[in-house]
N, C-alpha and C positions, 0 to 999 in steps of 0.2 A: 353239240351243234347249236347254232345260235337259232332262237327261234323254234327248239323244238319244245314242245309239252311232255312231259311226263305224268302219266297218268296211271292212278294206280288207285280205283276209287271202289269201295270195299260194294259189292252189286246189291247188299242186302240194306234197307232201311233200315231195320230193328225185327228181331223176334218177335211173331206175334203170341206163338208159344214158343218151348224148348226145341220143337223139331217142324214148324209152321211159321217161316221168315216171308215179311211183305218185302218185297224185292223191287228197284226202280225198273227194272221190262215189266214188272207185271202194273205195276202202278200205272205206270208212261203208257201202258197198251189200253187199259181200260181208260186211260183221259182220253187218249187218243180217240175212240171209238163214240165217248160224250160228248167231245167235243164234235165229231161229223154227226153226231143224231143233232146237236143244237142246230148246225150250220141249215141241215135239213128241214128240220122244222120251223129254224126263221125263214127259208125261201116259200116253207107252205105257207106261212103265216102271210108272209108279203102276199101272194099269189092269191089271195085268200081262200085257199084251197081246205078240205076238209084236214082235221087233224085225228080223229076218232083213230085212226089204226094205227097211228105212228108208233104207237108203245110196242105194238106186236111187230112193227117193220124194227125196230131195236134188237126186238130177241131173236128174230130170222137173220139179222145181219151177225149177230151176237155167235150164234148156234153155228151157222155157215161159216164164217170165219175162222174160228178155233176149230172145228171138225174138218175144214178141209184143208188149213193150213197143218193142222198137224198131221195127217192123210199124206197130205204131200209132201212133208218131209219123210215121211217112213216109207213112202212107196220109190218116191226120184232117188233120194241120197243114200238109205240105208235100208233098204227093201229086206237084206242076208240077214242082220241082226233082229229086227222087229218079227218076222216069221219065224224066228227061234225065240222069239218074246213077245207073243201078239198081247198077251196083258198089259205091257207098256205101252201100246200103245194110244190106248185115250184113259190113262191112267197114269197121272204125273209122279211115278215111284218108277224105280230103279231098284235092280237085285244089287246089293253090296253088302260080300260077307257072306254069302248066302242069306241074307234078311233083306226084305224089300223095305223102301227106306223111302220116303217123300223127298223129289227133287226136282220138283215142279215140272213141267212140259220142257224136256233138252234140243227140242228142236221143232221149228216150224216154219215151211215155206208157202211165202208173200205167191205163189205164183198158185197153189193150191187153195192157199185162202182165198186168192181170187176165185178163182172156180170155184167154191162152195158156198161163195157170197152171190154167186150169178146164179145157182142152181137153188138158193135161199130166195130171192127176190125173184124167179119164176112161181115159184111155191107159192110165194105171199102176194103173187098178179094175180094168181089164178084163184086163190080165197080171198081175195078182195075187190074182186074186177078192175083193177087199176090197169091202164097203160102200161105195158114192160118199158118202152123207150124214153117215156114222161121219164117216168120215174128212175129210171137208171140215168137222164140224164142230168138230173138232180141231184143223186148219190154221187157222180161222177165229180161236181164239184165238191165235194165233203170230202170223198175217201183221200184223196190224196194226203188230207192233214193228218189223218191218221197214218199213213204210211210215216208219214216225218217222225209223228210222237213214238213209233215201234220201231225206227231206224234209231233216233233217239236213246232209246231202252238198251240197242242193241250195244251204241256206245257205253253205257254205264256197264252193260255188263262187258264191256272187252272183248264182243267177238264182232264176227262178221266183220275184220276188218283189213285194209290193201297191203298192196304187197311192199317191201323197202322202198324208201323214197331219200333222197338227198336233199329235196327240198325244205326251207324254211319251217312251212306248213306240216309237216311229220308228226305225228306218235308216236311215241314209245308206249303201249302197253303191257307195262313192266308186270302187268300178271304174267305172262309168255314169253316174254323175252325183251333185251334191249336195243331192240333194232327200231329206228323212227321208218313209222309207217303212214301208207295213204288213211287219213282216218275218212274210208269211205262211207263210212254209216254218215258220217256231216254232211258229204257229198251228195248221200242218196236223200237227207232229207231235208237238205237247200235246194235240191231239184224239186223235191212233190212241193214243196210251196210255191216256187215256183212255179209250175204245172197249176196249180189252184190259182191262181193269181191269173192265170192264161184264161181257164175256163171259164172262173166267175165273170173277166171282162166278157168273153163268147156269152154268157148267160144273156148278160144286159142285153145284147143287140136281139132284140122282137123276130126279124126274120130267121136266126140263126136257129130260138129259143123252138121258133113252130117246125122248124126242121125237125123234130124229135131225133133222133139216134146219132145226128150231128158232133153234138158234144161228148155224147158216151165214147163213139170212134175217136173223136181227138185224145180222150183221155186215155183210150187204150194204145194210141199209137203213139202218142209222146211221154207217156210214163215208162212204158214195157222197153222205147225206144232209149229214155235217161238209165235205165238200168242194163241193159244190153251191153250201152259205153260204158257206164264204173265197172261191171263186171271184168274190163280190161285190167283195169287198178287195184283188184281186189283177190286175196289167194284164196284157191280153190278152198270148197268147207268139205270137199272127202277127194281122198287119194285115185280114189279111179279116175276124177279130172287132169289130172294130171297128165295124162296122152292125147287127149282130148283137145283136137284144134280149137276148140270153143267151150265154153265149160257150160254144164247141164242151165244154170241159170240165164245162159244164153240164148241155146236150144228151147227150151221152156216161152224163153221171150218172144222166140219171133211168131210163132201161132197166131200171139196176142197183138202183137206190131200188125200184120197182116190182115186181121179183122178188122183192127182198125181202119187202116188206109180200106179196106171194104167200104166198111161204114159211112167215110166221110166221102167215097166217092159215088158211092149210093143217094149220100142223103142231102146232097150240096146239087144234085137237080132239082130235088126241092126247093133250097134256098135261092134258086134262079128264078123259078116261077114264081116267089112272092118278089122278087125285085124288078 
């Protein structure tokens, strides 16, 4: 078909040993997460705000992230298997052969690492005396570029991706098969830049900025809200979805959709009374 990509891009960079390969998701995930500590710390920078804690706001987002993204994949998607293998599960090895075998983290959900990154950065308000909304509404403009860089990764490795398409725009991710597909991981992260693009302008505007929880709400309801929609385009990642009028990545969404539209219709009486 005219215009489709074939793709078929080998997931591993190089061995770093025989059985310890750096892989483009694991690479792509930690730029991703450097690149939103920079984003953060040039807004304190601008702000001229203190920087002394940033390094430990790093490893609380660092620690939260990966512990409740992977949480959340074994709890929502695969709960049956990880409770007959709770070692797997913050242990990146797999039983194969009966020999457990290093095959890095096989699963981890954005909607869990979100919640372990909120329950991180409560943790690190309350040893730091910082503002929870300041600051989260700060984080709000960074994280999304990480979303992009792990949506990214997801494409190098050939998952997480849409269902057949006709369209021009298609994949073939001939690891799995040759059907051109929605390559939604693009999708989801031509959205969070976009979504960032949205926020940082909200940043700039002074009234918006003193709203505190303003921008966090926007980003919870237009991000959780772009993934809600690709999750349309996109095949379910376990079979129980499958009966399912709405697949669990949905269901997960709207909590987060919901807070938000809280948030901003909370915190935009604020932004009336500075205008």
């Amino acid at each position: 078909m005219n215009g489709v990509l074939n793709w078929n891009v080998d997931p591993v960079i190089f061995w770093i040993t025989d059985s310890f390969p750096l892989k483009y998701y694991g690479a792509l995930f930690a730029c991703g997460l450097l690149l939103g500590y920079y984003i953060v710390r040039t807004i304190y920078k601008t702000e001229n705000l203190s920087l002394e804690n940033l390094d430990s706001l790093l490893i609380y987002v660092i620690v939260g992230t990966i512990l409740g993204a992977r949480l959340g994949h074994c709890l929502f998607y695969e709960p049956d298997y990880f409770f007959r293998h709770p070692i797997e599960i913050l242990l990146p090895i797999e039983k194969i052969g009966g020999v457990y075998k290093f095959v890095g983290f096989q699963g981890l959900a954005s909607h869990g690492g979100t919640i372990g990154v909120l329950i991180a950065l409560v943790l690190y308000c309350r040893k730091f005396k910082v503002a929870i909304f300041g600051l989260l509404d700060r984080m709000a403009v960074a994280v999304p570029v990480t979303g992009a860089f792990i949506r990214l990764g997801n494409f190098m490795n050939s998952e997480i991706y849409g269902k057949p398409t006709n369209g021009s725009w298609g994949v073939v991710f001939e690891r799995d098969d040759l059907i051109p597909r929605h390559p939604t991981q693009l999708y989801e992260a031509f959205a969070y830049l976009l979504i960032c693009g949205i926020l940082f302008s909200l940043y700039k505007i002074e009234k918006i900025k003193n709203a505190q929880g303003f921008i966090f709400g926007c980003f919870l309801a237009l991000l959780f809200l772009a993934r809600f929609i690709i999750e349309f385009f996109k095949e379910n990642q376990e079979s129980f979805e499958n009966d399912m009028l709405i697949n669990m990545g949905q269901i997960l969404s709207i909590p987060f959709i919901v807070l938000g539209l809280v948030l901003i219709a909370w915190k935009s009486k604020a932004i009336k009374e500075y205008l």
